[in-house]
MIVEXMAR-713112 format. One record per residue (C-alpha): residue number from 1; residue in three letters; x, y, z. Coordinates in Angstrom, 3 decimals, always signed. Each point is the difference from the previous one (the first is absolute). Layout:
N
NUM	ALA	X	Y	Z
...
end
This chain:
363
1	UNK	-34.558	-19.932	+2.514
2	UNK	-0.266	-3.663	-1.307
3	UNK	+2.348	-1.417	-1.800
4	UNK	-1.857	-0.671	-2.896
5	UNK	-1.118	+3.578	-0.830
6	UNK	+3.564	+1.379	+0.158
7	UNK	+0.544	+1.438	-3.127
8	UNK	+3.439	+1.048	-0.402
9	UNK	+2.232	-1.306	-2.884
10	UNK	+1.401	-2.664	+2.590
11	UNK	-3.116	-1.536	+0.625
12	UNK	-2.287	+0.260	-3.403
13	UNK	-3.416	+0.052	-0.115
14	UNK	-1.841	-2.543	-1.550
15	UNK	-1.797	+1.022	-3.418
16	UNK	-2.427	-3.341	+0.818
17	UNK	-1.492	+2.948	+2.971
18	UNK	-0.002	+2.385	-2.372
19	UNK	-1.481	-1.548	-2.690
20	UNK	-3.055	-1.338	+2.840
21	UNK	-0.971	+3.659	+0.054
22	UNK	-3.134	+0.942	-2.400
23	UNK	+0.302	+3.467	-1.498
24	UNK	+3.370	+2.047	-0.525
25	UNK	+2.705	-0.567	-2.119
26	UNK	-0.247	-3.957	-0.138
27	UNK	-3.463	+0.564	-2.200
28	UNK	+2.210	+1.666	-2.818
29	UNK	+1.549	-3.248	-0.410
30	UNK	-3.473	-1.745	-1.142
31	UNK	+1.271	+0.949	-3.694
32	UNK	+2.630	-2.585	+0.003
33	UNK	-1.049	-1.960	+2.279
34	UNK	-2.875	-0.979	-2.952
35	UNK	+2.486	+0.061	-2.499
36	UNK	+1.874	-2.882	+2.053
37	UNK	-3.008	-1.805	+0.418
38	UNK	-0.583	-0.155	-3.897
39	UNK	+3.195	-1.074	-0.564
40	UNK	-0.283	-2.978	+2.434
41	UNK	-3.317	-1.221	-1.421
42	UNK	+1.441	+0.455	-3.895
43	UNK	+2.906	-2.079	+1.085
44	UNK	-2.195	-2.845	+1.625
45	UNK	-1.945	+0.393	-2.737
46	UNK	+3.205	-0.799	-2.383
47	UNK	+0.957	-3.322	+2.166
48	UNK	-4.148	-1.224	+0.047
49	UNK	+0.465	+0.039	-3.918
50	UNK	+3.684	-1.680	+0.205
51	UNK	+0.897	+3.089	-2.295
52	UNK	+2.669	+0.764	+2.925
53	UNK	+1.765	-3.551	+0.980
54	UNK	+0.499	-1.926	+3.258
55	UNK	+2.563	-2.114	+0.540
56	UNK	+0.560	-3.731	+0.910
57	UNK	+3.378	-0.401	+1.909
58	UNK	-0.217	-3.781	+0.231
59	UNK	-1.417	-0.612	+3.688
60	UNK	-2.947	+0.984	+1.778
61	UNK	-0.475	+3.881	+1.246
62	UNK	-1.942	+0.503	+2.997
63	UNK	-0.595	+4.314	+0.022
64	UNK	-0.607	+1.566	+3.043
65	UNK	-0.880	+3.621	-0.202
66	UNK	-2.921	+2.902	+0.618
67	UNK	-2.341	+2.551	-1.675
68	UNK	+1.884	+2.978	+1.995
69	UNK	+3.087	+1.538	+0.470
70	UNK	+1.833	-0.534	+3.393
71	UNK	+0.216	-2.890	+2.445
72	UNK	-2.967	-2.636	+0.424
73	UNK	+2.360	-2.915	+1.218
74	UNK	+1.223	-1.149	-3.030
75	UNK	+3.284	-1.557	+1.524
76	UNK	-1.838	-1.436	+2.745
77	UNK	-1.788	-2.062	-2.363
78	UNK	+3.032	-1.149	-2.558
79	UNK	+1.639	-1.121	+3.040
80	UNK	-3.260	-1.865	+0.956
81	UNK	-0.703	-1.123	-3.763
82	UNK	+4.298	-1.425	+0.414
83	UNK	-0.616	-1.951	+3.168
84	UNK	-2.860	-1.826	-1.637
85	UNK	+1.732	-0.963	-2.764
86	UNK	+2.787	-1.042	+1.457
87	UNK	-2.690	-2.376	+2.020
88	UNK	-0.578	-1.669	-3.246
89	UNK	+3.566	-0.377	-0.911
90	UNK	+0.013	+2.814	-2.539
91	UNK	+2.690	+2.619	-0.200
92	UNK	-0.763	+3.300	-0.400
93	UNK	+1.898	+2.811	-1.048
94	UNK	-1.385	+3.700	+0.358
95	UNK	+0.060	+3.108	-2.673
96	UNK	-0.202	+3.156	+0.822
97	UNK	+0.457	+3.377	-1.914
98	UNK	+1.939	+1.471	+2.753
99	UNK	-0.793	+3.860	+1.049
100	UNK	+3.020	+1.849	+0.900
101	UNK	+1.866	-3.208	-1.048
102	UNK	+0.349	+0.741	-3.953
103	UNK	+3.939	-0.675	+0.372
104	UNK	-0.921	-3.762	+1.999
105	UNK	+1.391	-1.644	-3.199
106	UNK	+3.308	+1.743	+0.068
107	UNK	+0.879	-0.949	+3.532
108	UNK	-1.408	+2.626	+2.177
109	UNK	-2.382	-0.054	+2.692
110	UNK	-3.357	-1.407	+0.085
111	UNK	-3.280	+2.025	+1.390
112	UNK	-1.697	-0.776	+2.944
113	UNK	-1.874	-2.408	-1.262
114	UNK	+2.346	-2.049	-1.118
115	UNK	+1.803	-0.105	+2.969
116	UNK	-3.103	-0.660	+1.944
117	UNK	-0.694	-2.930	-2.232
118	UNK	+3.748	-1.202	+0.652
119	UNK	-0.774	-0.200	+3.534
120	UNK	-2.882	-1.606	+0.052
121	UNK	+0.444	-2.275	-3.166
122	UNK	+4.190	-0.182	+0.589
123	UNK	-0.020	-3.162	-2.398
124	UNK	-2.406	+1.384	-3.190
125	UNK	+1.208	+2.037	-2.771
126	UNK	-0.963	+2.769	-0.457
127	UNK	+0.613	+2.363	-3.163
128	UNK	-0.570	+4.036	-0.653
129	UNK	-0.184	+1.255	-3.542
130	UNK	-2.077	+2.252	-1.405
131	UNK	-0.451	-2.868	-2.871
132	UNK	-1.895	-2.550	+2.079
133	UNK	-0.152	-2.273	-3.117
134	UNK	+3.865	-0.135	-0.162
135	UNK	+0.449	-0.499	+3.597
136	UNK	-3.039	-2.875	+0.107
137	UNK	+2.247	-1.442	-2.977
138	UNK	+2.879	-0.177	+2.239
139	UNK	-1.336	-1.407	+2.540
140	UNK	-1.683	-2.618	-2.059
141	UNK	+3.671	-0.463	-1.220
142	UNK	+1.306	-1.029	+3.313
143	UNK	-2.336	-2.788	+0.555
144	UNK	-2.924	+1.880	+1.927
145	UNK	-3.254	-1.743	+0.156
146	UNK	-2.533	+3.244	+0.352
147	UNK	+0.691	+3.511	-0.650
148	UNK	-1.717	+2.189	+2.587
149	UNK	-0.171	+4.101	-1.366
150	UNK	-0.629	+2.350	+2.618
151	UNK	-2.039	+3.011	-1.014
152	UNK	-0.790	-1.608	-2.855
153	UNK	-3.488	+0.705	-1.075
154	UNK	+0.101	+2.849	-2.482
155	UNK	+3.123	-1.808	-1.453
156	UNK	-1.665	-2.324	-2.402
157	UNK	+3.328	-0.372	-2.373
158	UNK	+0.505	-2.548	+1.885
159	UNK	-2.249	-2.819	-0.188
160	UNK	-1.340	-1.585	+3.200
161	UNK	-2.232	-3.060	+1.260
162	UNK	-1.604	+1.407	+2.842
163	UNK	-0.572	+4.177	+0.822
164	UNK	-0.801	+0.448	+3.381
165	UNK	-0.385	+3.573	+0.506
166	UNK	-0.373	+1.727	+4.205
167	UNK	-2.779	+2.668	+1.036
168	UNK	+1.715	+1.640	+3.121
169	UNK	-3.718	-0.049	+2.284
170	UNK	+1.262	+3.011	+1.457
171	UNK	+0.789	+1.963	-3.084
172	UNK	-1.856	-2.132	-3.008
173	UNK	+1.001	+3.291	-2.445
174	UNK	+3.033	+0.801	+1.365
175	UNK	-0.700	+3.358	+1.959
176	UNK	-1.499	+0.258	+3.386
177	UNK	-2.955	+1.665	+0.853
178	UNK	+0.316	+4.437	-0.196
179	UNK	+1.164	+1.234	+3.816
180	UNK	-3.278	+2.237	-0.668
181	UNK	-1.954	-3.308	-0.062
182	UNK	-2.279	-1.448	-2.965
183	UNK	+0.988	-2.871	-2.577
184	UNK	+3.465	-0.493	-1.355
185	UNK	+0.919	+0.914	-2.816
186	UNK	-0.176	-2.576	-3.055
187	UNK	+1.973	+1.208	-2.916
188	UNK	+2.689	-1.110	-2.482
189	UNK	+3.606	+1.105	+0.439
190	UNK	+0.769	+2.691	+0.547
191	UNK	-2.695	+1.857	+1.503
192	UNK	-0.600	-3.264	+1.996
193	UNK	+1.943	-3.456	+0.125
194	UNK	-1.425	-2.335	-2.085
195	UNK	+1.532	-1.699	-2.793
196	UNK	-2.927	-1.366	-1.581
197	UNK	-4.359	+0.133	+0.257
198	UNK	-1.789	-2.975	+2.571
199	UNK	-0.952	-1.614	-3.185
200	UNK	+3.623	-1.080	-0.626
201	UNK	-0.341	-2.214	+2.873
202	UNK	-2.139	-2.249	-2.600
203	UNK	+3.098	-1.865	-1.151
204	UNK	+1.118	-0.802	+3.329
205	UNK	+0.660	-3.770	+1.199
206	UNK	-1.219	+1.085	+3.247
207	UNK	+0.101	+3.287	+2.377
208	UNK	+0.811	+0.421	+3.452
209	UNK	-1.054	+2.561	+2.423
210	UNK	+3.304	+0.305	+2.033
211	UNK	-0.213	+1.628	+3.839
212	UNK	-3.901	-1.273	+0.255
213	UNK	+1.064	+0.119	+3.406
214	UNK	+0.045	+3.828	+0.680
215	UNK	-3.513	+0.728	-1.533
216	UNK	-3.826	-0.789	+1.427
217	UNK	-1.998	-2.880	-1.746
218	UNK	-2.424	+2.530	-1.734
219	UNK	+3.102	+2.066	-1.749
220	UNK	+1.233	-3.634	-1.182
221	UNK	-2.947	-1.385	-1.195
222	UNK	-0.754	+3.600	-1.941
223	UNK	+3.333	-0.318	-1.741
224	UNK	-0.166	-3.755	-0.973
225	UNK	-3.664	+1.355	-1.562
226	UNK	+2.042	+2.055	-2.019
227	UNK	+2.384	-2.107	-1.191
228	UNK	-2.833	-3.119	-0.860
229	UNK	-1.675	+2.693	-2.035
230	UNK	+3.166	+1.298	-1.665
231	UNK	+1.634	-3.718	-0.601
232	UNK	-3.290	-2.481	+0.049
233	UNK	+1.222	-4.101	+0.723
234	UNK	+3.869	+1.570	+1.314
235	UNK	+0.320	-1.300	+3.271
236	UNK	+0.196	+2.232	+3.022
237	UNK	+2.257	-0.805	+2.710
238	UNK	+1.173	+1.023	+3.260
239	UNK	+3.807	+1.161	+1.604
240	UNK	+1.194	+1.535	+3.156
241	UNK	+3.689	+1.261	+0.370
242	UNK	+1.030	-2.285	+3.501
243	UNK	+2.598	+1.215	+1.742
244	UNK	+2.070	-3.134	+1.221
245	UNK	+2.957	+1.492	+1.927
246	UNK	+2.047	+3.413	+0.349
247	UNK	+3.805	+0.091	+0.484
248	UNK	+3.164	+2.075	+0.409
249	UNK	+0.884	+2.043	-2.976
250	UNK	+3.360	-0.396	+0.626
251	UNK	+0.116	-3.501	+0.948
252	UNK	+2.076	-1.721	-2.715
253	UNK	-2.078	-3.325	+1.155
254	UNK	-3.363	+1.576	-0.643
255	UNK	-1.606	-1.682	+2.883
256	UNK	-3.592	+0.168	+1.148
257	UNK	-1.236	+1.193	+2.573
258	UNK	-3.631	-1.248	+1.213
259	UNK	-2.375	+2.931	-0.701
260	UNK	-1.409	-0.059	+3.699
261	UNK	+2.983	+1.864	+0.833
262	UNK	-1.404	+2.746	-2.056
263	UNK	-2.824	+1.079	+1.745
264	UNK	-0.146	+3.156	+2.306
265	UNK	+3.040	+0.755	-1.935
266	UNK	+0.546	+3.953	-0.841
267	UNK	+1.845	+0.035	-3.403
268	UNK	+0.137	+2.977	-2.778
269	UNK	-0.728	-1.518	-3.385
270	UNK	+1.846	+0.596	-3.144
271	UNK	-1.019	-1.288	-3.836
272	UNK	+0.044	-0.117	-3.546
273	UNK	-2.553	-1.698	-0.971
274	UNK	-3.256	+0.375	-2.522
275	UNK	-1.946	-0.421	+3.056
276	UNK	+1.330	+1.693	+2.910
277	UNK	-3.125	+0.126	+1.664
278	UNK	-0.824	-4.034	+0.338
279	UNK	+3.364	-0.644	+0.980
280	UNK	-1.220	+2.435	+3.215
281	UNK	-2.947	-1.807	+0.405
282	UNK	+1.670	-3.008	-0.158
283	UNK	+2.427	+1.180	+2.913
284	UNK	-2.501	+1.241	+2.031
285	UNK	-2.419	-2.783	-0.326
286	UNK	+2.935	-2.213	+1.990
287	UNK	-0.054	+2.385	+2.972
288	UNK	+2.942	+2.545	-0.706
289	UNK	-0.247	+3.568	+0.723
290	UNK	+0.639	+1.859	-3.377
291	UNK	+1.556	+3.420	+1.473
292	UNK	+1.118	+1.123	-3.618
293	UNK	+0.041	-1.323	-3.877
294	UNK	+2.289	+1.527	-2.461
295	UNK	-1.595	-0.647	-3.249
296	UNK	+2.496	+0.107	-2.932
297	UNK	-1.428	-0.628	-3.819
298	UNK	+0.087	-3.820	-1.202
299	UNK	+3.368	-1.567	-0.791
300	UNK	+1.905	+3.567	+1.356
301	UNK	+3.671	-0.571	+0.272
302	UNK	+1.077	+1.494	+3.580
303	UNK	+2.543	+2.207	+0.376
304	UNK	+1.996	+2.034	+3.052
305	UNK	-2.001	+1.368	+2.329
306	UNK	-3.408	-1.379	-1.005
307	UNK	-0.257	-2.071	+2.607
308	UNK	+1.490	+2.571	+2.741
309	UNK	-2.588	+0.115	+3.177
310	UNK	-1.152	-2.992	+0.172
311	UNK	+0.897	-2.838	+1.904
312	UNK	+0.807	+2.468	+2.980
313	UNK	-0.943	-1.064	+3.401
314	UNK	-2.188	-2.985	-1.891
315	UNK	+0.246	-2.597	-3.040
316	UNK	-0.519	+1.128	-3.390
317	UNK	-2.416	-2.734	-1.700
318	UNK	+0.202	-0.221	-3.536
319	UNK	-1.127	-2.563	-3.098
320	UNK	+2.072	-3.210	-2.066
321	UNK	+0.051	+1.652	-2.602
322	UNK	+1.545	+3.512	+1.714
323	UNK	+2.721	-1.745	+1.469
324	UNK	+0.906	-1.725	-3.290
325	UNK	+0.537	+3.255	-1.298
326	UNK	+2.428	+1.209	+2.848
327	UNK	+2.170	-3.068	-0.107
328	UNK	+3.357	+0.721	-1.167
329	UNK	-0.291	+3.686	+0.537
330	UNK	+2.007	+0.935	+2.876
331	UNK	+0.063	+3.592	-1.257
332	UNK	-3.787	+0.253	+0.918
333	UNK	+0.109	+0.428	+3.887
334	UNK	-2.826	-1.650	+1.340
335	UNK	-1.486	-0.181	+3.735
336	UNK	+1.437	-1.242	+2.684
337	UNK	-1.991	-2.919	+0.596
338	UNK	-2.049	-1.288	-3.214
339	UNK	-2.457	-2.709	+0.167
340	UNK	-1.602	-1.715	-3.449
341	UNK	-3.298	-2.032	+0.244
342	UNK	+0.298	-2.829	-2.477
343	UNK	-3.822	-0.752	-1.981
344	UNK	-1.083	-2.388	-1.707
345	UNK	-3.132	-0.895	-2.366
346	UNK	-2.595	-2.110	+0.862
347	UNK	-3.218	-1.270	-1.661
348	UNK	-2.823	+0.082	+1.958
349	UNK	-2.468	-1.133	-2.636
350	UNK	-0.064	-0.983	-3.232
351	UNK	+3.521	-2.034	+0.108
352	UNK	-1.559	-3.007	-1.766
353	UNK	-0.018	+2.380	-2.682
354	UNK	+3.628	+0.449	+0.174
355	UNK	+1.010	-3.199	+0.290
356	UNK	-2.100	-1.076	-3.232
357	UNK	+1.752	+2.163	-1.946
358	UNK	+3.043	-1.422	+0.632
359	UNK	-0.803	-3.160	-0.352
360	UNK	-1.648	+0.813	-3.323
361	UNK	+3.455	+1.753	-0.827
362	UNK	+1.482	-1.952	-3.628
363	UNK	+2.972	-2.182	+0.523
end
C-alpha cells in the first residue's frame, strides 16, 4: 500500500484529500464555509472604510502572503525578498505569527519555519507572535531597516508598503483536483481552503505564480487570465521552487551535495508540507526514483514511530522545512540514512517588478 494512503492514527490522512472529493460529508460544510466567507469580506470591508485601523510601526513592511490556506512558498520568497535587501544595504528583520510556536516569546521552541529561516537567513531576525504589530514594533526598536511579515496578507492590522501575495500554479485554490477527476474545488474555508474571493487580489502590490515550472504553458496562461480579470493593472509574475543542493540530515555542517548525485537514486519520501505533491514532482523531475511518500498534514509535529519503515535498504528524502521540525528531537526515531534537498526561489519573469518595489520602498 503507499505510504500516503495509510490511514492509521500514526500516519494521518490529510483532510486537504478529503476535502478534494465532491459529494459526501465535505458538502455539509458549505454552511459555514459561506458564513466564513461573509465574515472575511465584512472585515475587508471595515479596513477599506478605515473604520477598523492599520498600523504604522515606523519602517517600511514588505507582506508576503496568499489567497489559500497551506504552503505556496512563502518562506522561499522572504528569504529571497532578505537577500535583496541586504543587496541594497538594508536590514531586514522578519515577523511571523508562529503556528505551533504560540509560547516562542517565553523561550520555547520555534516552528519549522522559523528554524528553516534560521538556516538559511542565520544573521536576520526573525520574530513569532500572534501580534505581528508588536513584534514589527520590536524589531523596528532594534534598529531594523524593513520588516518582512510572512503570511501576512489577510493580516492588515498591520500596515504595509508593498503586499505581494503567491498563487501556488499547481493548486491556485488550495485543493488539488478530485482523484475521480474534474475541476478542483474552489471554496472558502472550510469546505475548501481559501481565505478570501480572487477579487481580494485587487489590493495586491504584485502576484506571483510560484512552481510555474511544474505546469504546461496553456494551464499558466489560463490562470494569469484569471487573475488580470480578478485584479486589472496588478502585475503578474513568475517563480519556480530551484532546488540548489541536498545534504545529510545529520550532518552538523549541513553540506551540499551536487544534485547529479541524485539521479537513478531509489529513496522513500517523507513530508509535511501544504503541497506534498510538488515537492514529488520536484524530486522526480531531477531523476530519483520515488519508491514511497509518506504524506503527513502541514506543519505536523513527528512523533515515535512515524517515521518507522522508511529509510530501510534506501534513503529517506524529505523537505527544509521537515527536517527543521525534527531537529532537536531525538525522541522521534528517524531512518537510518536521511537525505534533505535544500530549494530555493527564483524569478523567472517579472523580477524587474520586484526589484522596483524595493527600490520604491520609503526611507
Amino acid at each position: 500500500m503507499p505510504a500516503e494512503n495509510v490511514t492509521s492514527a500514526s500516519r494521518p490522512r490529510r483532510h486537504d484529500g478529503l476535502l478534494a472529493e465532491r459529494g459526501g460529508w465535505p458538502e455539509l460544510l458549505w454552511g459555514p464555509a459561506l458564513l466564513f466567507s461573509a465574515v472575511a469580506r465584512a472585515r475587508s470591508f471595515l479596513y477599506e472604510r478605515r473604520l477598523l485601523s492599520a498600523f504604522e510601526v515606523g519602517a517600511p513592511v514588505v507582506s508576503v502572503g496568499n489567497l489559500v490556506a497551506g504552503g505556496t512558498g512563502k518562506t522561499p520568497m522572504i528569504a529571497w525578498l532578505a537577500a535583496r535587501l541586504a543587496e541594497r544595504g538594508l536590514r531586514a528583520g522578519i515577523v511571523s505569527r508562529g503556528y505551533g510556536a504560540e509560547e516562542h516569546a517565553s523561550g520555547q521552541a520555534p516552528n519549522d519555519e522559523a528554524r528553516m529561516l534560521a538556516n538559511m537567513l542565520p544573521d536576520v531576525p526573525h520574530l513569532q507572535d500572534p501580534d505581528r504589530v508588536r513584534a514589527a514594533s520590536q524589531l523596528v526598536d532594534r534598529g531594523l531597516d524593513v520588516i518582512l511579515v510572512d503570511d501576512g496578507f489577510q493580516h492588515r492590522r498591520l500596515a504595509r508598503d508593498v503586499d505581494i501575495v503567491l498563487l501556488d500554479a499547481l493548486r491556485p485554490f488550495g485543493l488539488p483536483a478530485p482523484a475521480r477527476g474534474g475541476l478542483a474545488v474552489e471554496a472558502p474555508l472550510p469546505r475548501g481552503l481559501m481565505r478570501e474571493p480572487m477579487a481580494a487580489l485587487r489590493r495586491a502590490s504584485a502576484v506571483v505564480l510560484t512552481r510555474a515550472d511544474a505546469v504546461d504553458e496553456a494551464a499558466l496562461e489560463q490562470l494569469q487570465r484569471r487573475v488580470e480579470g480578478a485584479a486589472p493593472g496588478v502585475p503578474v509574475l513568475r517563480a519556480q521552487h530551484a532546488p540548489v543542493a541536498y545534504r545529510e540530515a545529520r550532518d552538523p555542517g549541513r553540506a551540499r551535495r551536487p544534485l547529479e548525485d541524485l539521479e537513478g537514486l531509489e529513496v522513500d519520501l517523507f513530508s509535511g508540507i501544504g503541497n506534498p505533491g510538488a515537492f514529488e514532482v520536484t524530486v522526480r523531475d531531477l531523476g530519483v526514483v520515488v519508491r514511497s511518500h509518506r504524506r503527513f498534514p502541514d506543519h505536523h509535529p513527528f512523533a515515535p514511530g512515524e517515521l518507522d519503515g522508511l529509510g530501510q535498504g534506501r534513503p529517506a528524502l524529505t523537505t527544509a522545512k521537515d527536517a527543521a521540525r525534527l531537529e532537536g528531537l531525538p525522541e522521534v526515531e528517524g531512518p537510518g540514512s536521511m537525505l534533505v534537498l535544500d530549494v530555493e526561489m527564483e524569478v523567472t519573469r517579472g523580477a524587474p517588478v520586484l526589484d522596483a518595489l524595493l527600490d520604491a520602498l520609503p526611507p
